[in-house]
Structures are given as structure tokens and as C-alpha cells.
C-alpha positions in Angstrom: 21.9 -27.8 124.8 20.0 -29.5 121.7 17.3 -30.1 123.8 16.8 -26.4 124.9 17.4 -25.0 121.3 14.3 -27.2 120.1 12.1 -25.8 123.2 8.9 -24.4 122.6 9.5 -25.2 118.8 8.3 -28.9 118.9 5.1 -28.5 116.9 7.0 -27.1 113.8 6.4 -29.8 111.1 10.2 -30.1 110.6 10.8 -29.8 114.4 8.4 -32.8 114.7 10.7 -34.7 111.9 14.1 -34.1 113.3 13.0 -34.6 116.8 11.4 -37.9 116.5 15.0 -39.6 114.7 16.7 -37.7 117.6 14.6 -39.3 120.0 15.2 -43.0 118.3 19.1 -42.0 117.7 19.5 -41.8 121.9 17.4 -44.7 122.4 19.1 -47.1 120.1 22.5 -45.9 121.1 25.7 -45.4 119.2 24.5 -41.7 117.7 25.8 -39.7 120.4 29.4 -39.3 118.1 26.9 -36.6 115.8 25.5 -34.8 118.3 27.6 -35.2 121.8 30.8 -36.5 123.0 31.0 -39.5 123.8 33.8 -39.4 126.7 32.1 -40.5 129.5 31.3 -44.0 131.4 28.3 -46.7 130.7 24.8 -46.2 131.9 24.4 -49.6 130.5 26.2 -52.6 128.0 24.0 -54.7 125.9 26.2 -57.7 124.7 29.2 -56.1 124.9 27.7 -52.6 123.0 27.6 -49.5 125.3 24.6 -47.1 126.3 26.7 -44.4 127.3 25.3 -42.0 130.2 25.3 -38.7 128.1 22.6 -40.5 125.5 21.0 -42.1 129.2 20.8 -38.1 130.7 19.8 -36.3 127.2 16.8 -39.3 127.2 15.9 -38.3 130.7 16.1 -34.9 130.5 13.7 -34.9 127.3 11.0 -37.0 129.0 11.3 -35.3 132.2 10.9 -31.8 130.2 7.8 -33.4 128.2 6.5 -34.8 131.2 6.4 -31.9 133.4 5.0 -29.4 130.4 2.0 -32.2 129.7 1.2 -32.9 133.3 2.1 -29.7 135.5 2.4 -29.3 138.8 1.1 -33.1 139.6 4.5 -34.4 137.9 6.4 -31.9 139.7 5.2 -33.2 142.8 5.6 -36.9 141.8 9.4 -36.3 140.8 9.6 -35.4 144.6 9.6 -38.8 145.4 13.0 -40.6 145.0 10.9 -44.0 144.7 9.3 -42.5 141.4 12.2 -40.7 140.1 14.0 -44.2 140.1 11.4 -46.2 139.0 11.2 -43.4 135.5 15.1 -43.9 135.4 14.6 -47.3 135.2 12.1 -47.5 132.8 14.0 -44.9 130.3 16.7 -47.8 130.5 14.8 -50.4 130.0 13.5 -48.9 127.1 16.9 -48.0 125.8 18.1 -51.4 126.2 14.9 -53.0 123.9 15.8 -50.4 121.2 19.7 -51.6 121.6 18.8 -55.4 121.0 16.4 -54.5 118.4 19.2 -52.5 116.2 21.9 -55.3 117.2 19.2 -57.7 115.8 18.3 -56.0 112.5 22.2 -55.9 111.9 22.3 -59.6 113.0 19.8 -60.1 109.6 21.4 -58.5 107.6 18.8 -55.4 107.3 20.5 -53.0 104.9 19.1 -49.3 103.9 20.8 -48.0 101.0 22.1 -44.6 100.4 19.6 -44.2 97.5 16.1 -45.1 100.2 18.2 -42.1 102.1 18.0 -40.0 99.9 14.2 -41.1 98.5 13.3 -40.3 102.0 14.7 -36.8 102.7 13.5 -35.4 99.0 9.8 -37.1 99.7 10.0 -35.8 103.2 6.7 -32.9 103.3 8.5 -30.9 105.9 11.8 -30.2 103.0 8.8 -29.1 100.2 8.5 -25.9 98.7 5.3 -26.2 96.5 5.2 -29.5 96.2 8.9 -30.3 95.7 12.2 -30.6 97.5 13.7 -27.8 98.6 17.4 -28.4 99.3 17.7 -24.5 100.7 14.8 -25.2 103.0 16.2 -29.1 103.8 19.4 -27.1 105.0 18.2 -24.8 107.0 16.3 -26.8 108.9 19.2 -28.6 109.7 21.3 -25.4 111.0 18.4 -24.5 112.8 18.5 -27.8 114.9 22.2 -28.4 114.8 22.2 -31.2 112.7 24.8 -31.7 110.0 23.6 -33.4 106.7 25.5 -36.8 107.5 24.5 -36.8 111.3 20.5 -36.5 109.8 21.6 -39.2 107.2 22.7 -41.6 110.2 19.5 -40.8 111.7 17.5 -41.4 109.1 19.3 -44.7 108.4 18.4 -46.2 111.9 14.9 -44.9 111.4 14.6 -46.7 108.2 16.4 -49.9 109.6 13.8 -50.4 112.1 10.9 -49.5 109.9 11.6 -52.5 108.2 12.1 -54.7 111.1 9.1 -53.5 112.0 7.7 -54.4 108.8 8.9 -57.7 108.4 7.4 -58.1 111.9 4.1 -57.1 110.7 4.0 -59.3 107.9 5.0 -62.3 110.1 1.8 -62.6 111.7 -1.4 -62.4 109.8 -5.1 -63.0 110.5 -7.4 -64.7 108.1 -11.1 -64.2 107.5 -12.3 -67.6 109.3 -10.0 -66.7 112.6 -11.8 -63.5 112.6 -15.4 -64.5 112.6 -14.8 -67.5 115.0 -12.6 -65.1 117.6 -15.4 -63.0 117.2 -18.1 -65.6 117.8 -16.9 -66.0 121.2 -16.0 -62.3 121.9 -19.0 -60.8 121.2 -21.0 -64.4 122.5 -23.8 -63.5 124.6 -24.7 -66.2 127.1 -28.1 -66.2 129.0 -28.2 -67.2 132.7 -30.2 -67.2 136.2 -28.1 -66.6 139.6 -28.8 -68.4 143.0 -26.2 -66.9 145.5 -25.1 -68.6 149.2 -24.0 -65.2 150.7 -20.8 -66.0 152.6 -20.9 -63.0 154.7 -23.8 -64.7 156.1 -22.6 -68.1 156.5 -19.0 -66.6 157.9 -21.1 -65.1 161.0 -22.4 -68.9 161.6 -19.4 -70.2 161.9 -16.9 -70.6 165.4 -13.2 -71.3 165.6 -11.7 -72.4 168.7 -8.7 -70.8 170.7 -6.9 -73.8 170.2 -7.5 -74.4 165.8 -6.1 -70.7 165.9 -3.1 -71.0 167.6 -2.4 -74.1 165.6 -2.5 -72.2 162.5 -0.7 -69.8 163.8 2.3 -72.5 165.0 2.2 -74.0 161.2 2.5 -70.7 159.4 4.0 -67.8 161.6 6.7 -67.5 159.4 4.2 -65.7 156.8 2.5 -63.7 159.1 4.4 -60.8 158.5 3.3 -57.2 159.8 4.3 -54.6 157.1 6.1 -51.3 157.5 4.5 -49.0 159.7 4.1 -45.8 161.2 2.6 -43.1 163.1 2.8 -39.5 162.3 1.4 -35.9 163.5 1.7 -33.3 160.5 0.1 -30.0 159.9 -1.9 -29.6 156.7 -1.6 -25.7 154.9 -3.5 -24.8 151.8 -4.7 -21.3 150.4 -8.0 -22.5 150.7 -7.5 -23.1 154.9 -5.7 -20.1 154.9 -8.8 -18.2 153.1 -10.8 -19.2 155.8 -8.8 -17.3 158.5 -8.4 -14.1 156.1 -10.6 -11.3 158.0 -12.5 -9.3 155.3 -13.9 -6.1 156.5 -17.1 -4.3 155.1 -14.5 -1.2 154.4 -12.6 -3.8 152.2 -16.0 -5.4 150.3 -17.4 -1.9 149.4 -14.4 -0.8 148.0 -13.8 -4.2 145.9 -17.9 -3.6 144.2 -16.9 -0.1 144.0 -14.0 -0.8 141.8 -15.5 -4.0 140.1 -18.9 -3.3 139.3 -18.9 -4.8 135.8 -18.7 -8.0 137.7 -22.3 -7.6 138.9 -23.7 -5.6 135.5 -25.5 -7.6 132.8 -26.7 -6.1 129.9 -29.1 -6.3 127.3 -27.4 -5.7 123.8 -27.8 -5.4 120.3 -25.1 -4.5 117.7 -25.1 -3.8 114.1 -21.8 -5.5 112.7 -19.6 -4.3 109.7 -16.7 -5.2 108.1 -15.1 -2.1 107.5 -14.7 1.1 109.4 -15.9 2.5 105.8 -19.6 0.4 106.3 -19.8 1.2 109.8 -19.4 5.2 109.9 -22.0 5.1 107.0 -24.6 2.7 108.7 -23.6 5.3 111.9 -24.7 8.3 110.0 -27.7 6.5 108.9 -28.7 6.4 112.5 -27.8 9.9 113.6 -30.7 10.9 110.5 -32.9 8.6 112.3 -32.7 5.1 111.2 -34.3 2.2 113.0 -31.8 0.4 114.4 -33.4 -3.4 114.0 -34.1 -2.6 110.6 -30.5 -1.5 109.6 -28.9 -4.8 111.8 -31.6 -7.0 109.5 -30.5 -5.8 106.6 -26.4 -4.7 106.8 -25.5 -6.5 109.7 -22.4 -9.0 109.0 -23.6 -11.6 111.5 -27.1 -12.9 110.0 -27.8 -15.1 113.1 -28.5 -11.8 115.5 -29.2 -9.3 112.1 -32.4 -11.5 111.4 -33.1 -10.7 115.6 -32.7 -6.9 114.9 -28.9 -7.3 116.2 -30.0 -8.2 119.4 -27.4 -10.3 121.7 -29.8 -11.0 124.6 -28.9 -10.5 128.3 -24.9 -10.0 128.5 -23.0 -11.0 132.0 -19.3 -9.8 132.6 -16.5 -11.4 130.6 -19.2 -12.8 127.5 -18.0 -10.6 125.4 -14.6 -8.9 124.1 -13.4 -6.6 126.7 -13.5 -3.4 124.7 -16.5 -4.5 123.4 -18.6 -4.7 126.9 -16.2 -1.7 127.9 -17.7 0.1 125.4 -21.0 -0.8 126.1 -20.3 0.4 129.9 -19.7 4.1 128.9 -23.5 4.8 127.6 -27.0 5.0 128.8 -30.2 2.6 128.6 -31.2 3.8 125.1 -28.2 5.0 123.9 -25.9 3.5 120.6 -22.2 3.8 120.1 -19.5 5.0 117.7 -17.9 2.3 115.0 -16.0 0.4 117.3 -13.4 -2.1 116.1 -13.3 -5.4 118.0 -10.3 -7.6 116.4 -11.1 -6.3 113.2 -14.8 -6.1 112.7 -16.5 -2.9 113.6 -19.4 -2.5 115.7 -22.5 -0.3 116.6 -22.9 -1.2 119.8 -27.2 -0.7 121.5 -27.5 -0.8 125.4 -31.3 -2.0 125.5 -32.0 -2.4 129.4 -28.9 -2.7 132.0 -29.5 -4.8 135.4 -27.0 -4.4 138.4 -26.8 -6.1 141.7 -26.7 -4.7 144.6 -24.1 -4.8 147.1 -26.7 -6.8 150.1 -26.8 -9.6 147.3 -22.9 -10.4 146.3 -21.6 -9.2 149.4 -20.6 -12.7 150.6 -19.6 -13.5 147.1 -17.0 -10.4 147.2 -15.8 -11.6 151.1 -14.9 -15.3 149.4 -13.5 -13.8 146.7 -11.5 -11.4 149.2 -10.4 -13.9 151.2 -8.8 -16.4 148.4 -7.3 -13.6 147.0 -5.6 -12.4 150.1 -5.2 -15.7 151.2 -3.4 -16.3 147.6 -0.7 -13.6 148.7 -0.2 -14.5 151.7 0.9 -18.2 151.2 4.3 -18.0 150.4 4.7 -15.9 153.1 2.9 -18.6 155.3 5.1 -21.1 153.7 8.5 -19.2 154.4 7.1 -18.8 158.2 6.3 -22.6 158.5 9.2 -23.9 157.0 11.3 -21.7 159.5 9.8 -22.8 162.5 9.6 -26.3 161.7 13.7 -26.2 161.3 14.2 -23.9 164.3 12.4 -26.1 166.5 12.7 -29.9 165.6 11.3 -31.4 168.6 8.0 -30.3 167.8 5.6 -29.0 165.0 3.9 -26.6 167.6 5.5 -23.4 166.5 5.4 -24.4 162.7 1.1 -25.0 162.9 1.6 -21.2 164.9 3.0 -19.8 162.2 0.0 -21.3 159.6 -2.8 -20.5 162.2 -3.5 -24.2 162.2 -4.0 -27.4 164.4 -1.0 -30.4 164.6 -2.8 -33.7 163.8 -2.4 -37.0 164.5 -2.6 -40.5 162.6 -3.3 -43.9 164.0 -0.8 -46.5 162.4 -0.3 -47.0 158.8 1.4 -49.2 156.1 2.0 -47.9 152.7 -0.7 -49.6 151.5 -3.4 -47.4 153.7 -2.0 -44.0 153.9 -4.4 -41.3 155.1 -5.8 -39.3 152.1 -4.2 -35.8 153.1 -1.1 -37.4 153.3 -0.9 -39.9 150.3 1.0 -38.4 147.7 4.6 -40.2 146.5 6.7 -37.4 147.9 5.1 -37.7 151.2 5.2 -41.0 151.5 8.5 -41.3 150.3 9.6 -38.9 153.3 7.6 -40.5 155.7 9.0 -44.4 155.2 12.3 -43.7 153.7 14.1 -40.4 154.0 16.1 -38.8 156.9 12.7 -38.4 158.9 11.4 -41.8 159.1 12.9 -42.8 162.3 11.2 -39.9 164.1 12.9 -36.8 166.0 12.7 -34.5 163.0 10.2 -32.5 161.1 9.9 -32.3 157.5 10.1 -29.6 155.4 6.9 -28.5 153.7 5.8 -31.1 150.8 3.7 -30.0 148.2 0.3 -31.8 148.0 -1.1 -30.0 145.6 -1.7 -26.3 143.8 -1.2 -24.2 147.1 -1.3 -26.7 149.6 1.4 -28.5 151.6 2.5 -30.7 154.3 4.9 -30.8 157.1 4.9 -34.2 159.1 6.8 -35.7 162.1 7.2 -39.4 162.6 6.3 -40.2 165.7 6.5 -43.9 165.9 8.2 -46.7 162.9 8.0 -50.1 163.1 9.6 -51.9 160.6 8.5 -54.8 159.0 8.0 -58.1 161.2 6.5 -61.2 161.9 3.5 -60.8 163.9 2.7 -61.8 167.1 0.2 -64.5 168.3 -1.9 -61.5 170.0 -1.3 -59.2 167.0 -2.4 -62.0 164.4 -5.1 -63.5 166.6 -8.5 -61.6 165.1 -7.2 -62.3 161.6 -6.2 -65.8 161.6 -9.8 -66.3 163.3 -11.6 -64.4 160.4 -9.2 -66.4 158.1 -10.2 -69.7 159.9 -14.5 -68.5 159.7 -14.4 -67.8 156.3 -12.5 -71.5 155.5 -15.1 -73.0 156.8 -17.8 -71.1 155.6 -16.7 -71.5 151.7 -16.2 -75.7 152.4 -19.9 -75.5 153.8 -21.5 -73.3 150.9 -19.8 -75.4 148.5 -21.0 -78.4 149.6 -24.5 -77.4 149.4 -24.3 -75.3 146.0 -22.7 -78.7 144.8 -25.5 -81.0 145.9 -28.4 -78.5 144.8 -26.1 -79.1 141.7 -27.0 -82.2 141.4 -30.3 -82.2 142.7 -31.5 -79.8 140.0 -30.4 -82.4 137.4 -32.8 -84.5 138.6 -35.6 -81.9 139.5 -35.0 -78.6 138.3 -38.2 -77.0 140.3 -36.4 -78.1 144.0 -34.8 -75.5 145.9 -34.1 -74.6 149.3 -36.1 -72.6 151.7 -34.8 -69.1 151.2 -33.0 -69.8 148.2 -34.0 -68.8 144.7 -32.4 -68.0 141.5 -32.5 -64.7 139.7 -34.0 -62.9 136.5 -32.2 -64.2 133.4 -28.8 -61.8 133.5 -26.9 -61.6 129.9 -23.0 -62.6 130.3 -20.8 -61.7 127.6 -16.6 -60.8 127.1 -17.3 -58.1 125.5 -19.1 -56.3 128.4 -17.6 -57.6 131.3 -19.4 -56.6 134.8 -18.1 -59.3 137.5 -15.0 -61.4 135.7 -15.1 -63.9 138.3 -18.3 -65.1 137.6 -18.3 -64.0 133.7 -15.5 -66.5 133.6 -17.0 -69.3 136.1 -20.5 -68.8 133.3 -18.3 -68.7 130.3 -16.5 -72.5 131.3 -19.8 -74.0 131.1 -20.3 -76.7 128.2 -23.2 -75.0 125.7 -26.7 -76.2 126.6 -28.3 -78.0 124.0 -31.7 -76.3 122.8 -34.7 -76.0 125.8 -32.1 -77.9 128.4 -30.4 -75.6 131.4 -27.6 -76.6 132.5 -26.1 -75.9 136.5 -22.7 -75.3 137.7 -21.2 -74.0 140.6 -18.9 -70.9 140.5 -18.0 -67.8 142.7 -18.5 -64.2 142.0 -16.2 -61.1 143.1 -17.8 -61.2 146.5 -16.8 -64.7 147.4 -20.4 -65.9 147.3 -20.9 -69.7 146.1 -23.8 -69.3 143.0 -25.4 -72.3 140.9 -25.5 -70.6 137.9 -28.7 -72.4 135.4 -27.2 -71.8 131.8 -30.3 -71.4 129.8 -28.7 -70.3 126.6 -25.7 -69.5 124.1 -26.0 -67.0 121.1 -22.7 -66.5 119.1 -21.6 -62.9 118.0 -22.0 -61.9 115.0 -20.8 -58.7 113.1 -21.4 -57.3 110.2 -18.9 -57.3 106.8 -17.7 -53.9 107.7 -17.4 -54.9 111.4 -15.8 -58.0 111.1 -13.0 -56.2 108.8 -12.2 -53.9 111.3 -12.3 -56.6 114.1 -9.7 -58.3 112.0 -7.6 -55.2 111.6 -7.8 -55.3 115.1 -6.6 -58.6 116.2 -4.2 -58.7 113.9 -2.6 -55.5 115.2 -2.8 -57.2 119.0 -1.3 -60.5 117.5 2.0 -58.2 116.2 2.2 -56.8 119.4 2.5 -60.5 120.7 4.9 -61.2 118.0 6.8 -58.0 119.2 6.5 -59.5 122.8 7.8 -63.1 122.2 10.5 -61.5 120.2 11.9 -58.6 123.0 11.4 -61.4 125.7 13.8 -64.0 123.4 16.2 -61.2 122.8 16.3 -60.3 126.8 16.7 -64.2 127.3 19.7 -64.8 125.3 21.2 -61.3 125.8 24.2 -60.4 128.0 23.0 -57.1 129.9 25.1 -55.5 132.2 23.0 -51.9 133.8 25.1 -49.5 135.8 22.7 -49.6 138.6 24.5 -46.8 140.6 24.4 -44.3 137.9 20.5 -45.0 137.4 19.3 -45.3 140.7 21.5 -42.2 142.2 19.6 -39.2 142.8 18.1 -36.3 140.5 19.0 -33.1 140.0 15.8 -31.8 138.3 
């Protein structure tokens, strides 16, 4: 497969060339002819032009590929869950229909590349350059390399040229000038000064009481919404090598034996080294120090590396794994006092000066070597755990007793939960996924084991579902009350925030008892802290010089404030500033363009997607 052949080989300039107008030739359809066969049904039709599955799958399988690479083991375990493996598939056709209406629209104006622009492109293509100049031996070979014929690259090329210039003349559409820039910017980076007076509605809620009778009337008038979402109740068992670790014995027989073996672990050394940067130069500053040389003279004076030569070579205090391996290995195999042989460390050569050597003793890393014991064994022994677990949960599905045996663990149990509130152990897509919609989620099975994470797994049984519903009176009795308090406690604090409104109008010094407002706080766009209030402070008129001006707004909290605007400064940048704002804006305005433009094309567009092909299960 194409894909396969170009694995591991990506960051090769020409790899990078070719695999980029791959990428756009599957997602603008209608290349597959140079590269695949194209005998096989629709994934999707885009006014009558066909996506064909094979350019859908090669698509998929090159994002999937990239995907799991970039992100590891967490997109391994995300492509668990069928919900997120559709909702990728449908993205990757989404995208592929855009890039079909873009390439049906360039055609629709007429865009043309011709053969000459081609040809311009591949000779002043870097990647194709021997010295500076096209290299038609090197052009073809990365072709044969990548199994890409001259015309099949050509085609490629073509669309990638065709939308460059839609692009372009998308680009050039929409254009910012100087004056737009300086007065978007006067607002953005406005800074507007103002003090806070807050009703707390947490406090005014606990006021407030709601009869039996104004809550069942609500309920009457809107029981219809009052839906209960999905739920359920599970028990699961929860393995990782890190509980396991915690089980492992460790024996003193085991920890002396561990030091024994590792006792660089718990050496540092003090060292000094003479570098050179040939074996000629070092077995002649060696000789120099069998005669009797000072060491700290010869390391000032011929060492390579100045920074510890002008230190008389010395490195400092040295802890396991600082250093090159055969360089502290070296340094191992002599006494306080004593210097080494030239020895050559990835091409330099050394002369290598134990000054003072400090080891720990076995009292003081003894529960350092136990932990590391443990995670080690613990390590091993997982699959194995796994393999046990996963065993015992199918043998005996009534229960997860035998599989949390097998793992040396407890069986837990959950209160009720909607997807929206999943416990924390348990709330990763692929569990989720099993727990609401795969063979388990009617109860009477166990799962098998889930990955949660590096090591670590999950196997759950569902002991209760309940699908969604419309409440009950009982059931949606304490929230409709709530509901009901807090009504009435916003209509009260917004009553009084609107008369001490207007009663600061007339005398700004009259407040009421246990009210006052706050230090001056600085609102701006730019650094947005509470948007609710930033954009309650920022629909206030400007205050004209030495007036403050109130207004009633809310902040994230739900409190009622009376903000007292005290005063506007517009943003200013400087020249250099300003340019780059307006590079800025104007890139966000083409993205609008871009937008408008894929939203029109949708609109009038006939699009016919091949949901069962999309949405049917992965194989990766």
C-alpha cells in the first residue's frame, strides 16, 4: 500500500512534497484512477460527482496512522469508542466533501493551470535541485520511490495549483485598510475603568419560599421538558500496574541483591577530565602525566572544553546516568586519586580524574529499591493479571467476583450516572461507550478489560439502565423548587439594582446598608476575565469626562451588579503593532470569506453521503 511504502519516510523534503498533493488528490476526489482502482461503490456524491470509498479508506487510514503515531496510546484508546471512531469518519467526509465543491467551483470559473505553470513548478520545486538546479534524474527517482508516474504527479500538481489560486483570489477579495485597523483596534485593546456593587443571589435564593402548590403547577405546564437523561449504575473493578505494585511482596533477599548489582545507581562522583580531540593529543597529554604533570594545569591549558579547562577540568559532583555510559563506566573502574587511559567517548578522547567518590548505603535507598522492585515486578506481571482477569470475567458472567480475585482487588460500586457525570476512573470514550451503548448496557454481562490508560484497565458490569424519560413529579420536585427560588430571587435583585440605578443618578453617595461598590477593576476585550460582565460593562454608552455612569448587568455567578462606569481609554498600538494587527484581521476576515463561501456552496449543493459505509464499524 502507498501509504505503507511512504512510512517512517515522511520528513524527507521530497516525501513531504509528494505526500502533501497526495493528501489533496484523495480529498478533492477524482485522482484515485493514478494511484488506485476505482471499481468500487460511493462513500459519497457531491452534485452528481462521486467520492469513491477507496479514496474515503486511503483518507482514513492516513489520519488514523498520523493520529495514533502523534498521540500514542491516548488515541488508541479513544478509537475504542465507536462514538469517536464515527464522529472522525464523519469529519474525514465532511472534509472531503468541502474540497469536492471547492474543485467543482474553481472548474465552474473557469480556473485554468497551464501545462507551462506545471512545468515552472516541478523545475523550481527545492526538493528536484541538485546544486541549485533541476535535476530531472533526481525528479524521477523520487517519483519511483513513491510510486508516482510523471503524469499522475502532473495531475497532482494541477489540482494543487488550481486551488492555490482559488485560494488566492479568495485572499485578495477581502482586504483591510489602515483606518479599519486602528478603529477595530481602538475598541479591542479599549480599556474601560469601573467599580462593582454585587446582590449575591446565593444569598437572596436562601430568602426565598415556594409553595407545594406553585411547584406542581410548574410542573403541570412543563412536564413535557422535564426529561431525566440516560442513566446507569455500574460495579467495575479498577487494575493498574501501579495497584498491582502495591501488592508485589519485596523481600530484603531481593533489595540486597538489586544494590548489589546496581550500585552505580547510589555512587556520585566528583570528576575532572582533560579532553582531546585526537587519540594522538590524548596518549601525549597521558604521558605527560605518567612524568608527573599536574593535572589542573594540563586541563587549563590543552583541554578542548574551555568552560571546565579554565576549572582545572573539573566536572563537579557526578550522579548516575549524567554522563556517557562508558564514560562514568570508566570512571567506576579506578580509585579516589586515580586518572584513566585516553578514552574515546563518541569521538572525543578523555582523561578521566576520580577526585572524591560518595556512596549510599543500603539503610538509606532501601525503600527507594522496594518501590522500584515492586513497579518492576508489578510491570511483568500485568499482562499476566490481564490474561487472568479477562478469563474470569468471561467464565463467570454473573458476577465480577472471580475476575477482582484474579487482580487481588475489590468490586466497586457507582451511584447513578448520565453521560454527562461519569465517575473519573471510569470516564474515558471507550468506557463509556460500553457502558451506555454496547452489548453490556442492559446489564447481565461483564465487560472485557478497557484500557484507561498506560497499564491500567477496567472491567464493569451494568447493574441498573434507565433510559431516558420524563421525570416524575417526586423525581423533579427539589429542582423545579430551586428553579422556582432562584426566579424569584433574580426579579427581586433586579428590582433593587434597578432602583439604586436610578437613585445614584440623582445621589451618587446613597447606598444601601451592607452594600458598597468595589475598587476601580480595568475591563478590556483583549483580557477577558468574566465575559458576562465584560460584555454587560462594555454595552454601556462612554461617560463623558469626570461623570460616572450606572447600569445594571450580571456576572458569571448570576449575581445582579450596578456597575459605575468611571472611564473609557481607547487602545492604541504602535506603527509596527498596528501592521501586524492588520495582517491579522485581515487573515480572520479571509477565513470569513472562506466560511460564507463553503456554507453558500453546502446550501445550493446536492449531497448525497453513504451513511452506512461511514458510520459502519472499524477495523483498525
Amino acid at each position: 500500500m502507498l501509504i505503507e511504502k511512504m512510512h517512517g519516510i515522511a520528513n524527507h523534503g521530497i516525501a513531504k512534497v509528494i505526500l502533501g498533493l497526495i493528501t489533496l488528490s484523495f480529498l478533492v476526489g477524482g485522482m484515485s484512477g493514478y494511484l488506485f482502482s476505482s471499481n468500487d461503490t460511493f462513500a459519497a456524491k457531491v452534485n452528481g460527482e462521486t467520492i469513491s470509498q477507496q479514496d474515503f479508506m486511503n483518507r482514513y487510514n492516513q489520519e488514523f496512522e498520523a493520529r495514533a503515531q502523534q498521540e500514542g496510546e491516548q488515541f488508541l484508546s479513544l478509537s475504542d469508542s465507536p462514538k469517536f471512531v464515527s464522529e472522525m469518519r464523519q469529519g474525514i467526509i465532511n472534509q472531503m466533501i468541502d474540497q469536492e465543491l471547492l474543485r467543482q467551483y474553481a472548474k465552474e470559473l473557469k480556473l485554468n493551470v497551464s501545462d507551462d505553470m506545471i512545468k515552472r513548478a516541478i523545475v523550481e520545486e527545492p526538493a528536484f535541485q541538485v546544486n541549485g538546479k533541476f535535476d530531472n534524474d533526481r525528479y524521477l527517482q523520487a517519483l519511483r520511490q513513491y510510486g508516482v508516474s510523471p503524469d499522475g504527479y502532473a495531475a497532482m500538481l494541477r489540482v494543487s495549483l488550481t486551488m492555490q489560486q482559488l485560494q488566492n483570489g479568495i485572499a485578495s477579495s477581502e482586504f483591510v485598510v489602515p483606518l479599519q485597523s486602528e478603529a477595530t483596534a481602538a475598541l479591542l485593546f479599549q480599556q474601560r475603568t469601573a467599580r462593582i456593587a454585587s446582590y449575591l443571589l446565593a444569598d437572596e435564593v436562601a430568602k426565598q419560599n415556594v409553595t407545594e402548590a406553585e411547584i406542581k403547577a410548574y410542573y403541570d405546564a412543563n412536564a413535557k421538558s422535564l426529561l431525566q437523561p440516560e442513566q446507569a449504575k455500574v460495579q467495575y473493578i479498577e487494575v493498574s500496574a501501579n495497584t498491582l505494585s502495591q501488592l508485589q511482596p519485596v523481600n530484603d533477599t531481593q533489595i540486597a541483591q538489586y544494590y548489589q548489582e546496581n550500585k552505580a545507581q547510589f555512587t556520585s562522583q566528583k570528576l575532572a577530565h582533560i579532553q582531546l580531540a585526537n587519540e594522538q593529543d590524548a596518549d601525549a597529554v597521558y604521558q605527560e602525566l605518567q612524568k608527573g604533570a599536574d593535572f589542573a594545569e594540563l586541563a587549563k591549558t590543552r583541554s578542548t572544553d574551555k568552560l571546565s579547562g579554565e576549572q582545572g577540568g573539573e566536572l563537579g559532583w557526578i550522579k548516575d546516568n549524567e554522563l556517557p555510559q562508558n564514560f562514568e563506566d570508566a570512571a567506576l573502574l579506578l580509585n579516589v586519586g586515580q586518572y584513566s587511559t585516553p578514552v574515546n567517548v563518541d569521538g572525543s578522547y578523555h582523561i578521566i580524574l576520580v577526585q572524591d567518590r560518595q556512596q549510599r548505603s543500603l539503610s538509606e535507598v532501601k525503600e527507594q529499591i522496594a518501590d522500584t522492585l515492586r513497579k518492576t515486578l508489578a510491570a511483568d506481571r500485568f499482562q499476566a493479571v490481564e490474561k487472568a482477569v479477562r478469563d474470569a470475567a468471561a467464565n463467570n458472567n454473573t458476577s465480577l467476583q472471580d475476575a477482582a480475585k484474579a487482580a487481588g482487588v475489590k468490586v466497586q460500586e457507582t451511584d447513578y450516572f448520565t453521560r454527562q457525570n461519569v465517575p473519573a476512573e471510569l470516564n474515558t470514550p471507550n468506557v463509556v461507550s460500553a457502558i451506555f451503548e454496547s452489548d453490556i448496557a442492559n446489564g447481565g454481562a461483564n465487560s472485557e478489560p478497557l484500557n484507561t490508560g498506560d497499564n491500567a484497565f477496567v472491567v464493569v458490569r451494568v447493574v441498573d439502565h434507565k433510559d431516558e424519560g420524563t421525570q416524575t413529579f417526586d423525581e423533579a420536585k427539589a429542582m423545579i423548587e430551586q428553579l422556582l427560588k432562584r426566579e424569584k430571587a433574580e426579579k427581586t435583585l433586579m428590582a433593587q439594582a434597578d432602583q439604586l440605578v436610578k437613585d445614584l443618578s440623582v445621589n451618587p453617595h446613597k447606598l444601601p446598608q451592607g452594600l458598597s461598590f468595589s475598587a476601580p477593576q480595568t475591563f478590556s476585550l483583549e483580557n477577558v476575565k468574566d465575559p458576562i460582565l465584560t460584555e454587560g460593562v462594555f454595552a454601556m454608552a462612554k461617560p463623558k469626562d469626570g461623570e460616572t455612569l450606572y447600569q445594571t448587568a450580571r456576572d458569571s455567578q448570576g449575581n445582579v451588579v450596578v456597575v459605575a462606569l468611571e472611564k473609557v481609554e481607547e487602545g492604541k498600538l504602535d506603527s509596527d503593532k498596528l501592521a501586524q494587527f492588520g495582517y491579522q484581521l485581515q487573515q480572520s476576515r479571509q477565513l470569513e470569506v472562506q466560511g460564507t463561501l463553503m456554507q453558500a456552496l453546502r446550501d445550493k449543493a446536492k449531497v448525497e453521503i453513504n451513511e452506512a459505509f461511514i458510520n459502519q464499524d472499524d477495523d483498525n
